[in-house]
C-alpha positions as CSV (number, residue, x, y, z in Angstrom):
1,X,144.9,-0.1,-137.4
2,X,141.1,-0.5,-139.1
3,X,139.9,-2.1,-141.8
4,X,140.1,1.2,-144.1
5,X,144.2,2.1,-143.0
6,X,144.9,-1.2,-144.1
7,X,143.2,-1.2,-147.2
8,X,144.9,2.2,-147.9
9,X,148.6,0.8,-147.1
10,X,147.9,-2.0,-149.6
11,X,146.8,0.3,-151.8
12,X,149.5,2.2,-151.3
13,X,152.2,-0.8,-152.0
14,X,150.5,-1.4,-155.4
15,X,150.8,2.0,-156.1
16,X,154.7,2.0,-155.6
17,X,155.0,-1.6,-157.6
18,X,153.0,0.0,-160.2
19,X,155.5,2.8,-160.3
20,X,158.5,0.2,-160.2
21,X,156.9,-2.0,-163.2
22,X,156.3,1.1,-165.7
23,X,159.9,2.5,-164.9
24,X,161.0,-0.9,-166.0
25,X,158.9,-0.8,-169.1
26,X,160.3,3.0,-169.8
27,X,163.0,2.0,-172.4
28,X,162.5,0.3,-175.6
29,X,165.7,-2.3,-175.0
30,X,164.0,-3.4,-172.3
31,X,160.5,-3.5,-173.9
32,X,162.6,-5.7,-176.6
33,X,163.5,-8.4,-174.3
34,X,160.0,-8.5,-172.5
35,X,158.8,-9.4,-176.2
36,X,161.4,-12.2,-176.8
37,X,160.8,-14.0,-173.3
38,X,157.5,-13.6,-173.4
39,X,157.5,-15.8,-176.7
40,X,159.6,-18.8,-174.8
41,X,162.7,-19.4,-172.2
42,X,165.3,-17.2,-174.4
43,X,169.1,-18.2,-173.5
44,X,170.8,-14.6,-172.6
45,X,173.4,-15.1,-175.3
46,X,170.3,-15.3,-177.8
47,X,169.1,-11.9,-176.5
48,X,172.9,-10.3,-177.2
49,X,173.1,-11.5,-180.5
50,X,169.0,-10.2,-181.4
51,X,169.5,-6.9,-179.5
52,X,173.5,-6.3,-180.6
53,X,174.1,-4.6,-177.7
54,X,177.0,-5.8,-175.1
55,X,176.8,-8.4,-171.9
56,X,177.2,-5.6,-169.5
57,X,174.3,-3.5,-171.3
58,X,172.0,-6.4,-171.2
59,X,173.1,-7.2,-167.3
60,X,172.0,-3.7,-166.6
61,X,168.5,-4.3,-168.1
62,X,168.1,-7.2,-166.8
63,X,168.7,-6.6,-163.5
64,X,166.0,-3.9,-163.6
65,X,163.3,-6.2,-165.1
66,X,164.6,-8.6,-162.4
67,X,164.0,-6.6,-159.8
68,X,160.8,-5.2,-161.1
69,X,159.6,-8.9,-160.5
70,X,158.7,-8.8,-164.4
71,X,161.5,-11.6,-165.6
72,X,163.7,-14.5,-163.9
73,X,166.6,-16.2,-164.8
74,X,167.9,-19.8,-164.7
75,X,170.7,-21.8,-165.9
76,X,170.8,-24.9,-167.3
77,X,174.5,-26.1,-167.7
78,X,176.6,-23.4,-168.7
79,X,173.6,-21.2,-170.6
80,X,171.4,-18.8,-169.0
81,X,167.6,-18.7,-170.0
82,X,165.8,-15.7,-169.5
83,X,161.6,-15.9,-168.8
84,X,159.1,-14.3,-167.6
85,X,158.1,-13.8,-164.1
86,X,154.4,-13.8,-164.5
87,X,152.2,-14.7,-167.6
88,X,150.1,-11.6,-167.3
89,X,153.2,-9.1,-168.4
90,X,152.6,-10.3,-171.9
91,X,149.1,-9.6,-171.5
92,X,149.8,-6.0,-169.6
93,X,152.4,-5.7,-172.6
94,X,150.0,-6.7,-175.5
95,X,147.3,-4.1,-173.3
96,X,149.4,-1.6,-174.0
97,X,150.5,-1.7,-177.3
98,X,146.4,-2.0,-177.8
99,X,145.9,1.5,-176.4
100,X,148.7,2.8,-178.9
101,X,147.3,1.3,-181.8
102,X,144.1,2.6,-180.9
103,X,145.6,6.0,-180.2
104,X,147.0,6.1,-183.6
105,X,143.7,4.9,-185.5
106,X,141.9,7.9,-184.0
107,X,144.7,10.3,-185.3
108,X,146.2,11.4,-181.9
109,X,149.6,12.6,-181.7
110,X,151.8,10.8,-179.4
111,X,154.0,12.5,-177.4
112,X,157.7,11.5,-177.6
């Protein structure tokens, strides 16, 4: 394999993480909890109460942030704390909300 197949492969793995992380972001519960972590460690029965949804709800969306690589959890005693993976999903977060914000000052219509 050359220089350029490899490139292309790695390319090509980013690609399909990319796809991963922004089906992850896709749902606004989800988006919720990205917000609250990002902010500090956020014990998971914290997160039920904010989001009043159930445990097996918030299992669900967790495990896909999980395995988006986007959030971790760990427990300390018998609570759970919730965190983010990486530092730079706020910032892709925060990125994005930018580009909506902006979208909406220059009067375009989002589509919903």
């Amino acid at each position: 394999m050359n220089g350029n197949q490899s490139k292309r492969r790695l390319e090509e793995k980013i690609y399909e993480r990319q796809v991963g992380i922004c089906k992850a972001f896709a749902n606004p519960t989800r988006l919720r909890i990205l917000d609250l972590v990002a902010q500090r460690d956020y014990p998971v029965s914290d997160i039920l109460r904010y989001l009043s949804i159930s445990k097996a709800n918030l299992s669900q969306h967790l495990a896909i942030l999980k395995a988006a690589g986007v959030v971790v959890t760990h427990r300390d005693g018998q609570r759970v704390y919730c965190h983010l993976a990486i530092p730079e999903v706020k910032k892709a977060c925060a990125l994005i909300r930018d580009v909506l914000r902006a979208q909406i000052r220059n009067g375009r219509q989002l589509a919903v």
